[in-house]
C-alpha positions, 0 to 999 in steps of 0.5 A, a space after each residue: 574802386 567802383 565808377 560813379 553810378 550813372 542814371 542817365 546821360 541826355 543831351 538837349 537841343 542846347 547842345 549841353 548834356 543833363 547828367 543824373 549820377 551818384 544822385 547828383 544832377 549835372 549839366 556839362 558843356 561837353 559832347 557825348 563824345 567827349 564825355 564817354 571817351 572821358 569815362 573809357 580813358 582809363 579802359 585804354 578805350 574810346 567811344 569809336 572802338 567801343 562801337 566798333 568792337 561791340 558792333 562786330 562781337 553781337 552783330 549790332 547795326 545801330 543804337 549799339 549799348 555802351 558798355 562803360 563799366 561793371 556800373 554803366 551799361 548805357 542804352 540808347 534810347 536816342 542816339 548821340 548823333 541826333 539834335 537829342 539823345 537819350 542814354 539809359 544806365 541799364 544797371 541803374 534801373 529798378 523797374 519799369 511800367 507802362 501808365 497811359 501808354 507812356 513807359 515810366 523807368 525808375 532807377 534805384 537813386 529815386 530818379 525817374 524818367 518818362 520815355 517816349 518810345 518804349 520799343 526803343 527801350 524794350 529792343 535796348 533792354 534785349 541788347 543789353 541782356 544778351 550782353 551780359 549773358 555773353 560778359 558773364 557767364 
């Protein structure tokens, strides 16, 4: 059985995060934190092993792509531990372009997101790709 298709996860300076997913827009009252270890429970995982695991197979040392499920690759645009965070679902992302040096991601849902900081995008997308080459192949 598939996981729900996440678009993005953000967490805004209300402290509450603003989820797109299944083409449904949800506001939880929860952490990151608690919100993906939720998501890796039935993995027998949690958020901090996921790093740590991650961290030490690739050789990352920070804004580390969450790895969730076959569905879910989050990619940190800003991380979990800022006043706000910004989180990607690589496998949700149909294209992206540049429009008056602003990058606009859209995703295969019809969702679409204005980024602000395309190298922060464009180093994830690298991450992600030498992850899937390695889990993969």
């Amino acid at each position: 059985m598939g996981d729900n298709v996440i678009d993005y996860v953000i967490k805004k300076d209300d402290n509450k995060l603003y989820i797109a997913e299944n083409n449904f827009y949800n506001i939880l009252d929860s952490t990151f934190q608690k919100y993906v270890n939720k998501l890796l429970l039935s993995r027998l995982n949690n958020l901090s092993a996921l790093e740590k695991s991650t961290k030490k197979l690739f050789g990352y040392k920070n804004k580390i792509p969450l790895f969730i499920s076959r569905e879910n690759l989050l990619l940190c645009i800003i991380s979990y531990r800022m006043n706000v965070s910004v989180y990607l679902n690589y496998f949700a992302i149909s294209k992206y372009e540049t429009i008056d040096d602003k990058l606009i991601i859209n995703f295969y849902s019809g969702h679409c997101y204005k980024c602000e900081s395309s190298y922060a995008f464009l180093s994830q997308i690298k991450k992600a790709q030498k992850m899937m080459d390695l889990l993969f192949k």
